[in-house]
N, C-alpha and C positions, 0 to 999 in steps of 0.2 A: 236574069240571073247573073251576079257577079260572079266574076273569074279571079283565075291566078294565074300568071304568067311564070313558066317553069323554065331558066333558061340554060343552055348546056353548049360549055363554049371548045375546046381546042381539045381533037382526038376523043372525045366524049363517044364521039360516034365510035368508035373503034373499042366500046366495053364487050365485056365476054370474049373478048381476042387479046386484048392489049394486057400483059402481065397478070391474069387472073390468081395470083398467088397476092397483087395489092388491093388489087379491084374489083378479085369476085369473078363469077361468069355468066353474071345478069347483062343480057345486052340491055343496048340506048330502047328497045322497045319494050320492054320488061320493064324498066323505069317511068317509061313514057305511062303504061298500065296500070301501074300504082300510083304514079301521082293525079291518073284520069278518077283511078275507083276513091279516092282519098280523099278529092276535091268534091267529088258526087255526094259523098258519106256526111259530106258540112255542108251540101247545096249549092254548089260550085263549082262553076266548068274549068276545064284545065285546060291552056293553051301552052302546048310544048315545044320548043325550038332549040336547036342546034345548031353551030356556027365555027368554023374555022376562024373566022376573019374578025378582028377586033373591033371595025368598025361595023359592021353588023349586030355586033354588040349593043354596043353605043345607042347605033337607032335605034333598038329593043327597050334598052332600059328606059330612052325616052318615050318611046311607046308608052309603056307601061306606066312611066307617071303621070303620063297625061291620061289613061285609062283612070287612073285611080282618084286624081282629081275631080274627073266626071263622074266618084261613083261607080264607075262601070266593071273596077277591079279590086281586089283589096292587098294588092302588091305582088312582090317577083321574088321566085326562088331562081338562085344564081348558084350553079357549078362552073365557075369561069376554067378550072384548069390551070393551067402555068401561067394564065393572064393575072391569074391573082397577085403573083409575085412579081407581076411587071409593069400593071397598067396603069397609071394614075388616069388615064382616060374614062376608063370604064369607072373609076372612084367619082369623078366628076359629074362624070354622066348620071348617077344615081344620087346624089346631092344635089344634083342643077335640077336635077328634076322632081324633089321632093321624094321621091319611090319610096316604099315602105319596104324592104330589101332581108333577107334572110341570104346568107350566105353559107353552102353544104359544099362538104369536101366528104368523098367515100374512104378516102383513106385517112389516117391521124397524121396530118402533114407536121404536127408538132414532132413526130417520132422520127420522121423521114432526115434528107436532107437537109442544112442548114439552111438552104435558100427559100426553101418552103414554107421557114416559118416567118416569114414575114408577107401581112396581106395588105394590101393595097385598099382593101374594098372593107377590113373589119371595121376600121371606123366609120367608115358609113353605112353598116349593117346595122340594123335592127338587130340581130341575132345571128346566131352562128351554130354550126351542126358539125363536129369533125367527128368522123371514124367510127362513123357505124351503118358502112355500108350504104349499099343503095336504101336501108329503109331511114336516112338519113332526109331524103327527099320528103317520107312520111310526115317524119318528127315536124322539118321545117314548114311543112304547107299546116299542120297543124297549130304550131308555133305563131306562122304569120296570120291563121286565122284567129287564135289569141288576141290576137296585138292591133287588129283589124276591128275585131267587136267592142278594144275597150278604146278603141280610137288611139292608139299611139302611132308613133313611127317608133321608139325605141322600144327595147325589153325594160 
């Protein structure tokens, strides 16, 4: 059975605590649940990971391409967090590795602060998900399985 790598990067872990007026009061396992039942719903197991650490990132997303090379995945949904607006590592890391990549954000970062609208990783996203909540993660595993059965990397 192919998978999909679900990946949730900086403070992620701290949903349903952290400002729930932007982000809601779904925790990180409430997300983890829907994107397990979402992935099942298309035949598809969900491997879920969170990460403080940028390079932890990094190896994930090459994980992932090389999961998907083999077959063995049909790409990664990425909530990087603040790393959006900072990594160029993380942007590389999913172009070096080919990754077939869906980028979600729960809150509308275009509405937010200036600094937020700018992402690091959209142009190496296949697609993109802002502001609509944790069922953001839905859209995007459904999106990348789209994009998966017609054989693309992009939208």
């Amino acid at each position: 059975m192919a998978s999909v790598m679900i990946l949730n990067g900086p403070n992620l872990n701290l949903l349903g605590t952290r400002e729930p007026g932007i982000y809601g009061a779904q925790t990180l396992r409430d997300v983890e649940d829907l994107c397990t039942r979402t992935a099942a719903d298309l035949g598809l197991t969900a491997d879920c990971r969170q990460s403080n650490h940028e390079g932890v990132l990094v190896d994930w997303l090459q994980e992932a391409g090389a999961q998907q090379r083999d077959d063995h995945s049909i790409g990664a949904v990425l909530n990087a967090g603040a790393y959006t607006h900072t990594s160029v590592a993380l942007h590389d890391a999913v172009t070096g590795s080919g990754l077939r990549l869906v980028e979600v954000h729960i809150s509308n970062v275009h509405a937010r602060e200036p600094f937020r609208h700018h992402s690091y990783l959209s142009p190496a996203a296949a697609g993109i998900i802002v502001g609509f909540g944790t069922e953001g993660y839905r859209l995007a595993i459904q999106g990348l399985h789209r994009l998966a059965e017609a054989g693309r990397l992009e939208a």
